[in-house]
C-alpha positions as CSV (number, residue, x, y, z in Angstrom):
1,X,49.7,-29.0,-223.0
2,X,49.2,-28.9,-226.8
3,X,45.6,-28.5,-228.1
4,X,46.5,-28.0,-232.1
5,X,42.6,-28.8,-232.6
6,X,41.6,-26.1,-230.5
7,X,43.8,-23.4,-232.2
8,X,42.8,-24.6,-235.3
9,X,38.9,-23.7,-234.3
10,X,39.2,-20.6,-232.2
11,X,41.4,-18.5,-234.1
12,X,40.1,-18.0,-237.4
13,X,36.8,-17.2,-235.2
14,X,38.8,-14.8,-233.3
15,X,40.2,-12.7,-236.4
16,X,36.3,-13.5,-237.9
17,X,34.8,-11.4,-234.6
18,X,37.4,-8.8,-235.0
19,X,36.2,-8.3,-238.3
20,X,32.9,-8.1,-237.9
21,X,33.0,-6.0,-234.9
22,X,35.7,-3.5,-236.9
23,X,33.0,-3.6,-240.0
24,X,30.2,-2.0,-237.4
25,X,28.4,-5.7,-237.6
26,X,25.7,-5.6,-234.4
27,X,26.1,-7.8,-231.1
28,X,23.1,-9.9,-232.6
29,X,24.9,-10.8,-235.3
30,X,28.3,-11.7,-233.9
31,X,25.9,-13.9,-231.1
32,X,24.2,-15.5,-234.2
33,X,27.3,-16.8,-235.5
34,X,28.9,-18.0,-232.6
35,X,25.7,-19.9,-232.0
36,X,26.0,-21.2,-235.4
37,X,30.0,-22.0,-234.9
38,X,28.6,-23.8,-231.2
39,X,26.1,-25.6,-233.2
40,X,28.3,-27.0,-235.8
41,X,31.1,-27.8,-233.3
42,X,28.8,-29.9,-231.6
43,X,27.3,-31.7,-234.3
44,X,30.1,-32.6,-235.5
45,X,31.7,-34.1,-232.1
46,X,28.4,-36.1,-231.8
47,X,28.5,-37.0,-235.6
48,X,32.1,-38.4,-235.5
49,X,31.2,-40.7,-231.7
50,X,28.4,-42.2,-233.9
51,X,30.6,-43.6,-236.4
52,X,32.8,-44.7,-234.2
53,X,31.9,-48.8,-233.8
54,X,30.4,-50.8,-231.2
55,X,32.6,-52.9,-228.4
56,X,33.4,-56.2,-230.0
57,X,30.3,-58.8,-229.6
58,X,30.0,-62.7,-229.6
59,X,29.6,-64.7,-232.4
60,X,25.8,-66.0,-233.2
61,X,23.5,-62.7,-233.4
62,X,20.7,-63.1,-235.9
63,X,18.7,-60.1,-237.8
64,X,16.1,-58.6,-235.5
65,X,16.3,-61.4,-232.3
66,X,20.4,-60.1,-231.8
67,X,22.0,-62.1,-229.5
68,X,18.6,-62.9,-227.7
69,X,18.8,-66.6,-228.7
70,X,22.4,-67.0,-227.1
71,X,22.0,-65.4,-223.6
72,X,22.8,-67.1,-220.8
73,X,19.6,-68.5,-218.6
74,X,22.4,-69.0,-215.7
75,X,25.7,-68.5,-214.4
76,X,25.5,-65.3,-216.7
77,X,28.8,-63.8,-215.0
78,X,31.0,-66.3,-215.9
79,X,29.6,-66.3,-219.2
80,X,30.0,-62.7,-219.9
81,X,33.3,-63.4,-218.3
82,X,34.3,-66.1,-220.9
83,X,33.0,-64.2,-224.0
84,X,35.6,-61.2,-222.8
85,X,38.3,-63.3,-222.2
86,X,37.6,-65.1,-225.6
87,X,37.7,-61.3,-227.6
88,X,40.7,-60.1,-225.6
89,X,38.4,-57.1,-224.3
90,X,37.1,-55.4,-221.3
91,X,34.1,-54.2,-222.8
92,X,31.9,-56.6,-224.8
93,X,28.4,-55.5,-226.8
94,X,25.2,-57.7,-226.5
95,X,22.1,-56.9,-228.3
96,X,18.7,-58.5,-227.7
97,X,15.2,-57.3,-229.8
98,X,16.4,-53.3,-229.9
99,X,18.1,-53.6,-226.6
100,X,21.8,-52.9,-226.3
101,X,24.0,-54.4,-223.4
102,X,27.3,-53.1,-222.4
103,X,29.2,-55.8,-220.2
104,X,32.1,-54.2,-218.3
105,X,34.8,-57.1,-217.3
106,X,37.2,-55.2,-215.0
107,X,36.8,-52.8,-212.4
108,X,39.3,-50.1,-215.1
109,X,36.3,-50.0,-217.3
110,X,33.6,-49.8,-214.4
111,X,35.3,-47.2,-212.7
112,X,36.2,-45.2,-216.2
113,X,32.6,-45.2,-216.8
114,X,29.9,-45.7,-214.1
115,X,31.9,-43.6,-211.4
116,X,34.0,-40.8,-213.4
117,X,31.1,-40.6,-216.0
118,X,27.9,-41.2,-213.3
119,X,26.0,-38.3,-214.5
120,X,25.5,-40.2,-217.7
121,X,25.0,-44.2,-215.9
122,X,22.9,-43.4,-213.6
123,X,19.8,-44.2,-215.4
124,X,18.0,-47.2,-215.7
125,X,16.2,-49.3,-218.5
126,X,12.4,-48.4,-218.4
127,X,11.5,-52.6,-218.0
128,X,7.7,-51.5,-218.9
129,X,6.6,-54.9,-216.6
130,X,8.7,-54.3,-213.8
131,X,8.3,-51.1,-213.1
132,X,4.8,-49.7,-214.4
133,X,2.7,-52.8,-214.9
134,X,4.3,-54.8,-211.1
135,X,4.7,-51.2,-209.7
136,X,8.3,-51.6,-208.8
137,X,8.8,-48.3,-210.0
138,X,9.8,-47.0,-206.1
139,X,12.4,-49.0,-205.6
140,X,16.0,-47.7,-205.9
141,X,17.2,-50.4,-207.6
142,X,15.0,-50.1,-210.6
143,X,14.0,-46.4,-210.4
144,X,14.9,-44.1,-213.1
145,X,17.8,-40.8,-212.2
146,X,15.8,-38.0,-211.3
147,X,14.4,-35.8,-208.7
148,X,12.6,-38.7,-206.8
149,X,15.3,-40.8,-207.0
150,X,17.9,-38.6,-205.5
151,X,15.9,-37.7,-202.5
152,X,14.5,-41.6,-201.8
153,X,18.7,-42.2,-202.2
154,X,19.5,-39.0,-199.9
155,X,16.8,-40.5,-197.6
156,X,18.3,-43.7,-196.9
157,X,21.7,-42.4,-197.1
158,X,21.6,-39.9,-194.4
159,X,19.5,-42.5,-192.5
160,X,22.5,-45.0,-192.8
161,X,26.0,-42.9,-193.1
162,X,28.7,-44.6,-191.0
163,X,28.0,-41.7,-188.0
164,X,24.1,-42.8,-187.9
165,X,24.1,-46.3,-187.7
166,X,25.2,-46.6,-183.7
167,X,22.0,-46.4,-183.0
168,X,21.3,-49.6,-184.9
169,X,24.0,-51.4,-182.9
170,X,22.0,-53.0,-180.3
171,X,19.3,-53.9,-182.3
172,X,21.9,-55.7,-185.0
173,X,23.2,-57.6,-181.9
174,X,20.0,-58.9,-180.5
175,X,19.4,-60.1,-183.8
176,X,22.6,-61.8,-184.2
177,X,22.1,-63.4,-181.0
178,X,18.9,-64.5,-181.7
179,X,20.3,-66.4,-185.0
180,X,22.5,-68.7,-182.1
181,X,19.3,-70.2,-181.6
182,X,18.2,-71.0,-184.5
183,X,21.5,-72.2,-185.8
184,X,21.9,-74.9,-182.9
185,X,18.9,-77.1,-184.4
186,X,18.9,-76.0,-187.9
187,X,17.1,-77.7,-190.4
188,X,17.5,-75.5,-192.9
189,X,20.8,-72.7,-192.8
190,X,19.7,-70.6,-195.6
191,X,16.1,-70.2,-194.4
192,X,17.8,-69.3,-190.4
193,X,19.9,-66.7,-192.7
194,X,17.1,-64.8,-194.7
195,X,15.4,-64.7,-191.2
196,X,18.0,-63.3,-190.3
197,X,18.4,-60.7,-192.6
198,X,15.0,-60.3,-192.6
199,X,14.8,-59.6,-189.0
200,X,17.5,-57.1,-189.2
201,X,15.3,-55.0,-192.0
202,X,11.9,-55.2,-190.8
203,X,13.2,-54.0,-187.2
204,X,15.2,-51.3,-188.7
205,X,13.1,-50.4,-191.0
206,X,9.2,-50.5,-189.3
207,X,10.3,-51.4,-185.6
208,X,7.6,-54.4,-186.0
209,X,8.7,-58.0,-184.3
210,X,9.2,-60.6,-186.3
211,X,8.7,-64.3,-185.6
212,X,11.4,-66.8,-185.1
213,X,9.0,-69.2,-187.8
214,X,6.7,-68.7,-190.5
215,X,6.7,-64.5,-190.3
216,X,4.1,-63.4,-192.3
217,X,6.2,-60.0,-192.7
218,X,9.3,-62.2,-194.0
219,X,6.7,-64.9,-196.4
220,X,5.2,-61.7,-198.0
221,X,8.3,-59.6,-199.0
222,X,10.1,-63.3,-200.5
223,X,6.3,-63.7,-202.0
224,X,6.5,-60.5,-203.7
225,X,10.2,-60.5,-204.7
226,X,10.1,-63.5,-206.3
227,X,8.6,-62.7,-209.7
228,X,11.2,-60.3,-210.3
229,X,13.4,-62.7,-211.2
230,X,11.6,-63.9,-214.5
231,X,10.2,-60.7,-214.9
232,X,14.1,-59.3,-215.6
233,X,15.0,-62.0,-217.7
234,X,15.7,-60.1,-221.6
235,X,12.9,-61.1,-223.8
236,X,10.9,-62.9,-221.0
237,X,7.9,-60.0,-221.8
238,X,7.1,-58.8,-225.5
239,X,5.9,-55.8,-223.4
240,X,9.3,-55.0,-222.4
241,X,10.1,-54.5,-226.5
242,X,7.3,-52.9,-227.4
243,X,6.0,-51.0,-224.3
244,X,2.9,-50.2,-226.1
245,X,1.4,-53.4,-225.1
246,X,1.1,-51.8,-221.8
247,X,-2.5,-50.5,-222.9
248,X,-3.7,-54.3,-224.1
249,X,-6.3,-55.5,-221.6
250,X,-6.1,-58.5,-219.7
251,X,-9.0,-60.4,-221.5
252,X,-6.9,-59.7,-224.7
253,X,-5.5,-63.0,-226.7
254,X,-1.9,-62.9,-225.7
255,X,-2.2,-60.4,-223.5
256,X,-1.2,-63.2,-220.3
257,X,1.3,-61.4,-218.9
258,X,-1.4,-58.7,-217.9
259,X,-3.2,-61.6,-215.4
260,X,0.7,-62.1,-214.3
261,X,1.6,-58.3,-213.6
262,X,-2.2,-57.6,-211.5
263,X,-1.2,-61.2,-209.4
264,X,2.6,-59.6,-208.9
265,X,1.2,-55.7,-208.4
266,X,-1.1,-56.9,-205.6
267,X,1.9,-58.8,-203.6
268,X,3.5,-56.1,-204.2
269,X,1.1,-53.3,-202.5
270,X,0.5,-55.8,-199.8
271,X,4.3,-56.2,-198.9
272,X,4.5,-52.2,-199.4
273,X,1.3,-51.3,-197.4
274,X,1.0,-54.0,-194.4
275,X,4.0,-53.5,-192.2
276,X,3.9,-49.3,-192.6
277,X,0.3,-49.5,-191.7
278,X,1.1,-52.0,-188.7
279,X,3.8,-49.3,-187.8
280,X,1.4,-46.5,-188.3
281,X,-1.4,-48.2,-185.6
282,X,1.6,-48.6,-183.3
283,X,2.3,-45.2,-183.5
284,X,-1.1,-44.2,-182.9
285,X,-1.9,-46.3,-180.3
286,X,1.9,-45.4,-178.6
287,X,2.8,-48.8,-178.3
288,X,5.2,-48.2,-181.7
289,X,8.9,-48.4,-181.6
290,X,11.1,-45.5,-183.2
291,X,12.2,-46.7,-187.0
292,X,13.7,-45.6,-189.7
293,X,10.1,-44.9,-191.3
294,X,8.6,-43.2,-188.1
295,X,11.6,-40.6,-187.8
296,X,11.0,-39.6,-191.5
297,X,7.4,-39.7,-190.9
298,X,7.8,-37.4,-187.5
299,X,9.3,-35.1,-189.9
300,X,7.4,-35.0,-192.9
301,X,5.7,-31.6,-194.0
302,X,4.1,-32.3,-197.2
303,X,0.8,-34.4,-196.1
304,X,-0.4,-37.5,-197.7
305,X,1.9,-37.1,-200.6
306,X,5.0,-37.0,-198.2
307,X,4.0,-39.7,-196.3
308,X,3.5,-42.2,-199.6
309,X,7.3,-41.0,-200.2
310,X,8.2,-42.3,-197.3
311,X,6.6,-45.4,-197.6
312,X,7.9,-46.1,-200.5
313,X,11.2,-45.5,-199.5
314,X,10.9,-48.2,-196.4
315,X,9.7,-50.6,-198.7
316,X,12.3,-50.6,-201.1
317,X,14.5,-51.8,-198.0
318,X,12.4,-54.0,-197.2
319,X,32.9,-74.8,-193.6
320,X,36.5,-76.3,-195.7
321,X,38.2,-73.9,-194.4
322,X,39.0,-75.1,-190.2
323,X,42.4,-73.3,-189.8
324,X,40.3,-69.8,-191.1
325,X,37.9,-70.6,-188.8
326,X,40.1,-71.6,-185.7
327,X,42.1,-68.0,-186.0
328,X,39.1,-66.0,-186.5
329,X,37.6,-67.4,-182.9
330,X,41.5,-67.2,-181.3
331,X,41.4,-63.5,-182.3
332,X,37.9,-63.4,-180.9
333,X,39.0,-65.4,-177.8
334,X,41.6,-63.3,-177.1
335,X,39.7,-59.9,-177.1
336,X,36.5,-61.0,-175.2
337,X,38.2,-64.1,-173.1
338,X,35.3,-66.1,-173.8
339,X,33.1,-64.2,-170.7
340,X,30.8,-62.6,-172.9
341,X,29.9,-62.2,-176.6
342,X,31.2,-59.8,-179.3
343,X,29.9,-56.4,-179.8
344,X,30.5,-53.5,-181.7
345,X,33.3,-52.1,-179.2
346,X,35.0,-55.1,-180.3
347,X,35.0,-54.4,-184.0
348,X,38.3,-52.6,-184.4
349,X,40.2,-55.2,-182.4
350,X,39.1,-58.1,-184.8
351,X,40.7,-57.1,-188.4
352,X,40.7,-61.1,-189.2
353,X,37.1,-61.4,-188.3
354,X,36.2,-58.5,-190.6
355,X,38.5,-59.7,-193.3
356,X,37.3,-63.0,-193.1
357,X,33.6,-61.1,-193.9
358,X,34.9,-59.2,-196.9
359,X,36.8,-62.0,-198.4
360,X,32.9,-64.2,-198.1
361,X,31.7,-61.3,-199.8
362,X,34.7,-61.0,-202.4
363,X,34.8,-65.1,-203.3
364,X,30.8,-65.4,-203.7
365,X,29.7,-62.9,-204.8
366,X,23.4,-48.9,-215.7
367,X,22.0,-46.8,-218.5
368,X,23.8,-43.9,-220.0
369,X,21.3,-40.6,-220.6
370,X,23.0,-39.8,-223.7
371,X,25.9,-41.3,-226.6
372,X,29.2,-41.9,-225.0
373,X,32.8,-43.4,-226.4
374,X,34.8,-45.5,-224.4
375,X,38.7,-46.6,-225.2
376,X,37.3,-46.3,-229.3
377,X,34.0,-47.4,-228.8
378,X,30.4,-46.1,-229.0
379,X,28.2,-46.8,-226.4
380,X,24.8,-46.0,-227.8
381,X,22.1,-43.7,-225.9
382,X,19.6,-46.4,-224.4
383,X,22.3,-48.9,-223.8
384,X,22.1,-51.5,-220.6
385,X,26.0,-51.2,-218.9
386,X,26.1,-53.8,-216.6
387,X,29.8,-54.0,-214.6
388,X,30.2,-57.8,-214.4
389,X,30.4,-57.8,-210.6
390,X,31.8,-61.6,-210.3
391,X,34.1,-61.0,-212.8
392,X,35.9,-58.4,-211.3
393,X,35.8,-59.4,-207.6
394,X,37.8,-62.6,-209.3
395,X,40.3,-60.7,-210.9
396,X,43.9,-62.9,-210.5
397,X,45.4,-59.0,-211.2
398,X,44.2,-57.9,-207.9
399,X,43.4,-61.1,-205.6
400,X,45.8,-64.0,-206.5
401,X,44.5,-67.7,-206.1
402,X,40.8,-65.9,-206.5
403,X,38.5,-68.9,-205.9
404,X,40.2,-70.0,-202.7
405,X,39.2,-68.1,-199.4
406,X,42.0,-66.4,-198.2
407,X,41.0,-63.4,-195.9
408,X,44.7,-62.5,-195.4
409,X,44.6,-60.6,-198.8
410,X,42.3,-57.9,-196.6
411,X,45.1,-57.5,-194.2
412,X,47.6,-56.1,-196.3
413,X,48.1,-52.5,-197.7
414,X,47.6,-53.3,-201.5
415,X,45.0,-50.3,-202.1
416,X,44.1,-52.3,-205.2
417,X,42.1,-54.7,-203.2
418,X,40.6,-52.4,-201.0
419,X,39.5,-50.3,-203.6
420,X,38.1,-53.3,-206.0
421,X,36.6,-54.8,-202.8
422,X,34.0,-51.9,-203.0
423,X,32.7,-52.8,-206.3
424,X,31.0,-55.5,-203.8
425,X,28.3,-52.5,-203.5
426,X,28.1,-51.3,-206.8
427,X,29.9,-48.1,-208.5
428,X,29.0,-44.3,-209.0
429,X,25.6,-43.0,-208.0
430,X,24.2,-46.1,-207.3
431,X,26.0,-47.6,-205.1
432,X,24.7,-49.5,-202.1
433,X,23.8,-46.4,-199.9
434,X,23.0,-48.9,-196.9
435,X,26.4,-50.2,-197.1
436,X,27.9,-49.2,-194.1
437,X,24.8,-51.1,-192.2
438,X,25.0,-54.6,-194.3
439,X,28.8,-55.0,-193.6
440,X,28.5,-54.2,-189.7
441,X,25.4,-56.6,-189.5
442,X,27.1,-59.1,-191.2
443,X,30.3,-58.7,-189.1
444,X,28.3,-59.2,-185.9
445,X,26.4,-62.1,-187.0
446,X,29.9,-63.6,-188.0
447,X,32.2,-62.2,-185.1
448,X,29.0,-63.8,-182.9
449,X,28.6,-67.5,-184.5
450,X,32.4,-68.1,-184.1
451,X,32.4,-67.2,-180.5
452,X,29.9,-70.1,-179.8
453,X,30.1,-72.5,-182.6
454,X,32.0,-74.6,-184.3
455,X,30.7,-74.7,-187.5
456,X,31.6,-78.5,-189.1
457,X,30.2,-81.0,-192.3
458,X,27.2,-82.8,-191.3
459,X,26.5,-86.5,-191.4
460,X,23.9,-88.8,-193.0
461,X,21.8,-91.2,-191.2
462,X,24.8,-93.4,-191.4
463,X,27.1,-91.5,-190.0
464,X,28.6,-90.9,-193.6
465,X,29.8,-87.3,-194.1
466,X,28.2,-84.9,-195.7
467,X,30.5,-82.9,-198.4
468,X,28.7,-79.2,-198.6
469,X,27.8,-78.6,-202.4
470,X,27.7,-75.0,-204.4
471,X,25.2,-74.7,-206.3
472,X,23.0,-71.1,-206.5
473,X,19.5,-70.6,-207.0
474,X,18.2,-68.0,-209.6
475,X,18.0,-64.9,-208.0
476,X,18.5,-61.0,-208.4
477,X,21.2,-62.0,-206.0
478,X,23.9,-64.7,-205.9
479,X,22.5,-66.8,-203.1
480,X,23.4,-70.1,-202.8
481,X,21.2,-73.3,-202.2
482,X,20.7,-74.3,-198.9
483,X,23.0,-77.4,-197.6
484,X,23.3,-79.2,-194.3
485,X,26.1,-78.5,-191.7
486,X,26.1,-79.2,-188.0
487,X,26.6,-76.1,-185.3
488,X,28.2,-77.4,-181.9
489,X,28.5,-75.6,-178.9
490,X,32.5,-74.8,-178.9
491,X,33.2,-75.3,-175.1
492,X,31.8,-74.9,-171.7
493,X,32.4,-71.7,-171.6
494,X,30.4,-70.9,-174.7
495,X,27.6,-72.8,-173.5
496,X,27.2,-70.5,-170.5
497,X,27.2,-67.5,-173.3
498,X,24.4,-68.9,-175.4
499,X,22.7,-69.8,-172.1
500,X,22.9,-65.8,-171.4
501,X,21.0,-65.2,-174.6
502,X,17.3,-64.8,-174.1
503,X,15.7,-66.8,-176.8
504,X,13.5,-65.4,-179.7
């Protein structure tokens, strides 16, 4: 390979060093220059990346505010989408009050950066009212890279790796089962789902029961997430832009958000603090269940300081498609003959089932430490890169026809969507490092529905049907709103299998 810029550098140093050593010229000297040489070398690398320009940016930034006054309040992906599309780039520039934002549009420029470059995205934005002032500072997802991030992330990984999590299974079962149940008389599918979900983590996590209805476990963790939402919004806190307003007190004019962040930071604690203490009297009184937080804490060394570690690291885990349907419970038919109910012996033998799962995940679905250059481009130290997840899980490159559910495209041997499907989870070091768990429990919940149910459009008072709508609720997450559908029993035999199932 041809490196004409190195030989330009290195050997009039070479012949300088052979000079200096032939002229009697001491080791201390020759080390002074070549730190000099190093010094200038690297200067000059960093001085050239910062003039390099910024990724292009959308029209309508004004002095000091930036972009702030044009950011999206929803939908933001498809926006970010639009405004890449509309400059012809992958990489688009957004700056709001001092804050940069990098928006990656295609998993290329997520991949280039946040998993080849990770030692530089792996950071986070400080957020001065998430983290310090609402104490969110333990979680994961919004704790800095460093030493007590990459044990709380070694932590859950090793506790969920793909050869660990067996020992979930038949807990992940019973609470797929148990969503039969609920699902049979719903009222309200989206609340049966988060109890679901909710279910799966406080039983993993603290081996505490939950309620079918009104657990005050599952009310206190939606409580206390909830005011994240606003609180991440850009510019929703002056705090966030000037972090020194972190020392105003509360009784301060204009100092509100102080009142906000002690109301937040106390649901908080509580939804930190209540189940590991009700796991700790159950331990102590031997009527406790082995969890993901008792196993660390059987293991812990380090006292009262190891045991908050661990605490914190349990809290921050805290229907137009028939002929889809009909096939996935024909493959499921076929492997259990309708005499009993999937489990995870089952899970290789359903490929449809599972891709039907990734292609629900697919269709509905960082800050670097120092200066980098990407494809021309400075990304500034301090700079937000967000990989505009939406965007490229609806890639037409990589899955043709993108907005119409198709699980077949999971079938074939394109590693393009395999690979892109993973972006589902994140890139680099942060990456979803419970995975493995979420895409298991959600193929048993699945593979289990569509071997009782048929899932089918309700009906008004009327008898009118009821076309399901898509609208999303504002949310760390893209969750959609809750709509009305109708779960009936699928045959006789399928009866007598929800009949088998103990209920909650």
């Amino acid at each position: 390979m041809n490196c004409p810029q190195q030989v330009r550098i290195y050997r009039p140093v070479r012949y300088l060093l052979d000079g200096m050593a032939k002229s009697g010229i001491s080791e201390i000297a020759i080390g002074a220059v070549l730190v000099y040489l190093g010094y200038r070398l690297v200067s000059g690398a960093l001085s050239r990346r910062k003039s390099l320009p910024l990724p292009p940016s959308p029209k309508g930034a004004v002095p000091l505010l930036g972009h702030a006054l044009i950011l999206p309040q929803k939908n933001e992906w498809k926006v970010y989408d639009r405004w890449c599309k509309d400059l012809g780039t992958d990489v688009v520039c957004l700056t709001a009050a001092g804050t940069t934002l990098i928006v990656l549009a295609n998993c290329q420029a997520a991949f280039d950066l946040l998993e080849q470059r990770s030692a530089i995205y792996s950071g986070r934005a400080r957020m001065p009212m998430v983290n310090e002032l609402m104490g969110w500072g333990f979680n994961l997802t919004f704790m800095d890279y460093g030493e007590r991030w990459r044990r709380s992330r070694k932590l859950v990984h090793h506790a969920f790796h793909p050869t660990v999590i067996s020992k979930y299974h038949s807990l992940q079962l019973r609470v797929a089962r148990d969503l039969l149940h609920k699902l049979r008389d719903t009222q309200d599918i989206m609340a049966d789902i988060r109890h679901w979900a909710g279910d799966s983590i406080i039983s993993i996590t603290y081996g505490l029961p939950v309620k079918s209805r009104n657990d005050p476990y599952l009310e206190l963790s939606e409580a206390a997430v909830a005011p994240i939402v606003p609180a991440t919004r850009p510019g929703a806190f002056l705090v966030d832009m000037f972090p020194i307003l972190r020392y105003v007190p509360e009784w301060f004019p204009g100092a509100g958000f102080q009142k906000k962040a002690r109301e937040w930071r106390g649901l908080q604690e509580e939804m930190l603090n209540r189940p590991f203490n009700d796991m700790r009297v159950g331990l102590d009184g031997g009527t406790g269940k082995s969890c993901f937080a008792s196993e660390h804490l059987a293991n812990a060394n380090g006292g009262a300081a190891e045991e908050q570690f661990i605490k914190e690291v349990s809290g921050a885990l805290y229907q137009e498609h028939p002929e889809i349907v009909k096939r996935a419970q024909e493959e499921i038919d076929s492997v259990t003959g309708t005499t009993r109910l999937p489990d995870f012996g089952d899970e290789d033998a359903m490929p449809y089932t599972m891709a039907c799962v990734k292609e629900g995940l697919r269709i509905w679905s960082f800050a670097p430490l120092e200066d980098d250059e990407y494809k021309g481009y400075r990304i500034p130290n301090g700079s937000v890169v967000m990989a505009n997840i939406w965007a490229i899980l609806h890639d037409e490159a990589v899955f043709p026809d993108p907005f119409t559910f198709k699980p077949d495209r999971f079938l074939t041997e394109d590693p393009a969507v395999h690979n892109q499907f993973t972006a589902v989870f994140g890139f680099g070091r942060r990456i979803c490092p419970a995975r493995f768990l979420a895409l298991s429990s959600t193929w048993a919940a699945i593979a289990t529905i569509l071997a009782v149910f048929k899932v089918m459009k309700a009906v008004d008072e009327n008898g009118k049907v009821i076309e399901p709508h898509y609208r999303f609720v504002p949310s760390l997450l893209l969750l959609p709103e809750s709509f009305p559908c109708a779960f009936k029993v699928r045959s006789e035999a399928a009866q007598r299998l929800l009949d088998e199932v103990p209920k909650p």
